[in-house]
C-alpha positions as CSV (number, residue, x, y, z in Angstrom):
1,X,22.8,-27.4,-12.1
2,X,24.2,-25.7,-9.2
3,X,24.5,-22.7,-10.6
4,X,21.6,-22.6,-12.1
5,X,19.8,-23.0,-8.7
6,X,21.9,-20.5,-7.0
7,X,20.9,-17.9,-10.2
8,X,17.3,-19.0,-9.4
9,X,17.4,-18.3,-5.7
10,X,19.1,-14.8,-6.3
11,X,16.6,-13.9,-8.8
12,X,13.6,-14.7,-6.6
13,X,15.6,-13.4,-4.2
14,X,15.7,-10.1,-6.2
15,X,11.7,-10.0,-7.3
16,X,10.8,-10.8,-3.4
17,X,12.6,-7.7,-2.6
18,X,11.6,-5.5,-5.0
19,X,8.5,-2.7,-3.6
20,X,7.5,-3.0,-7.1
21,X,5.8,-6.1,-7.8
22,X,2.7,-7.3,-8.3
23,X,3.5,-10.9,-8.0
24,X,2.5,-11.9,-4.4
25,X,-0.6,-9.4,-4.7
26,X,-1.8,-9.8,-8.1
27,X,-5.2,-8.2,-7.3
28,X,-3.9,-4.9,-6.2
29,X,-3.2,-4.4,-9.8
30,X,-7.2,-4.6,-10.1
31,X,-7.2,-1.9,-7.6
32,X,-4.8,0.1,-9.3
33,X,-7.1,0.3,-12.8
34,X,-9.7,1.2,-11.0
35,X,-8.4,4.3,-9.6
36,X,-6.2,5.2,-12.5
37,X,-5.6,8.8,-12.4
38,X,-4.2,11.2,-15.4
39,X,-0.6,10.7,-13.2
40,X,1.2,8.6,-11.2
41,X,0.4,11.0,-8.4
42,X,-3.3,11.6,-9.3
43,X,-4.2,7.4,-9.3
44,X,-1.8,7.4,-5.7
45,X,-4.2,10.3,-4.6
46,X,-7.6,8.0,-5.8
47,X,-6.1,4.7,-4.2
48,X,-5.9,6.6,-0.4
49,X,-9.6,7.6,-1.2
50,X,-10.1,4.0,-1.9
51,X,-8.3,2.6,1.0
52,X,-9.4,4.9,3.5
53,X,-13.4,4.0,2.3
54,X,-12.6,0.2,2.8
55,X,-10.7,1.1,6.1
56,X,-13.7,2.4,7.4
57,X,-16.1,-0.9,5.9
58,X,-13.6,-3.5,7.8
59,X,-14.4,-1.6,11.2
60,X,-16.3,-4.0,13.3
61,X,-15.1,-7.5,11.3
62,X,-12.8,-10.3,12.3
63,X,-10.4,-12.0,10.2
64,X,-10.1,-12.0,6.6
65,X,-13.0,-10.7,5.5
66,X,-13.7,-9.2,2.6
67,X,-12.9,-5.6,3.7
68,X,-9.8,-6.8,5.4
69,X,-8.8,-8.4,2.2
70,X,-9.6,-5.7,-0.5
71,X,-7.9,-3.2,2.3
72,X,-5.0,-5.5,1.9
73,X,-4.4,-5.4,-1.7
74,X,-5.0,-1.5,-1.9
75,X,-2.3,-1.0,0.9
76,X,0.1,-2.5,-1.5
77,X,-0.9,-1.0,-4.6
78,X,-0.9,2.3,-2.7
79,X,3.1,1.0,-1.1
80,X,3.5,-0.1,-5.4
81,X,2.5,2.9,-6.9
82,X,5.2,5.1,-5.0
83,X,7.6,3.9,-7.7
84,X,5.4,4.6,-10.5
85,X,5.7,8.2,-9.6
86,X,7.7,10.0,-12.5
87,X,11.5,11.2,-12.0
88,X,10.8,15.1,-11.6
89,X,8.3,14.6,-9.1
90,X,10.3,12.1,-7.0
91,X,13.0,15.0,-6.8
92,X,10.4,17.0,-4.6
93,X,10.5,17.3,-0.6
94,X,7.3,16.5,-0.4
95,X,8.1,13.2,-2.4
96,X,10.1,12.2,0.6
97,X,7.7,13.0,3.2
98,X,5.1,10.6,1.2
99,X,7.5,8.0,1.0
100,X,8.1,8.3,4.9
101,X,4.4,8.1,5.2
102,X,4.2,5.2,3.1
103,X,7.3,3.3,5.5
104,X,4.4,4.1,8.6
105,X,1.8,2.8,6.9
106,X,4.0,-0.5,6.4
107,X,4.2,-0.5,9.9
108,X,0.9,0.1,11.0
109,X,-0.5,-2.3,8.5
110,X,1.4,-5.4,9.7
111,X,0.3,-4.4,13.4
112,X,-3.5,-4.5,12.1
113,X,-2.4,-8.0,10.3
114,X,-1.6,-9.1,13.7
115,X,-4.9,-8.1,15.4
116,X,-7.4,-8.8,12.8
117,X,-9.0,-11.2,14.3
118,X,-8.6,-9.4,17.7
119,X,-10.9,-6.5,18.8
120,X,-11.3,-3.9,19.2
121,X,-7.2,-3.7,18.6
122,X,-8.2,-4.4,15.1
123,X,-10.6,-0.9,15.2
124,X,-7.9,0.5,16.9
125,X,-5.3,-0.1,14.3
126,X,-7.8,0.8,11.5
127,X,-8.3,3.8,12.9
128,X,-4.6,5.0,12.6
129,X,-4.4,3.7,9.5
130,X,-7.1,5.8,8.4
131,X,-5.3,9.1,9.9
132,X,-1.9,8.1,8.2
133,X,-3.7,7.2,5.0
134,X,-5.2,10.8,4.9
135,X,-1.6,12.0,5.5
136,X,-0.6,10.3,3.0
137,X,-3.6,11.8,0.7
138,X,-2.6,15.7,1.8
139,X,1.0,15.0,0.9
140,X,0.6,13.5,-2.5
141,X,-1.8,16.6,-3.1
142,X,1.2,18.9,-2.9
143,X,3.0,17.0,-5.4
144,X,-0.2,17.5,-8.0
């Protein structure tokens, strides 16, 4: 029984950790057919379009609104779909730079969780995310 539990907590332990998981955001899968691209790369590239779009429609809300929400899920299929990207392209500077990219976003994003309902931090915060997000977009686009 004991171990049993202990293997338990170590595998949820394990999936929690994981960047690639779509089990605590199920509907940023959704988001991720929808901009399926020929590539890895390509659908990443589609998703920023995406997420900067629904940036720009949660401007002005409070809460969890629907913007906020979809915003939400794309920022982690955008975070998830870096480790879809295939082996030879992860071997590429400019790889690295969208990864660093990706760790700001992380950060910006749970700034802009903690002033959603706040404004106009939350415009503020949306705003950067927007800029980092079409960093993000540029970089990818050297990896095509």
């Amino acid at each position: 029984m004991r171990q049993t539990l202990r293997a338990l907590s170590i595998g949820l332990l394990l999936i929690g950790l994981s960047g690639c998981s779509y089990l605590f955001y199920p509907h940023a899968k959704e988001f991720t057919a929808k901009a399926k691209g020929a590539t890895a790369v390509e659908t990443l590239i589609n998703l920023t379009t995406m997420a900067e779009a629904t940036a720009r429609k949660a401007k002005g809300g409070t809460g969890v609104d629907q913007p906020f929400d979809d915003l939400h899920n794309q920022f982690h299929a955008i975070d998830d779909g870096l480790c879809s990207v295939e082996q030879s392209t992860r071997e590429k500077p400019a790889y690295a730079l969208a990864v660093t990219h990706d760790k700001e976003l992380v950060a910006i994003f749970k700034r802009l969780w903690k002033f959603k309902s706040e404004q106009p931090q939350r415009d503020q915060h949306l705003d950067l995310f927007i800029s980092e997000v079409q960093e993000l977009r540029q970089t990818l686009q050297t990896l095509r």
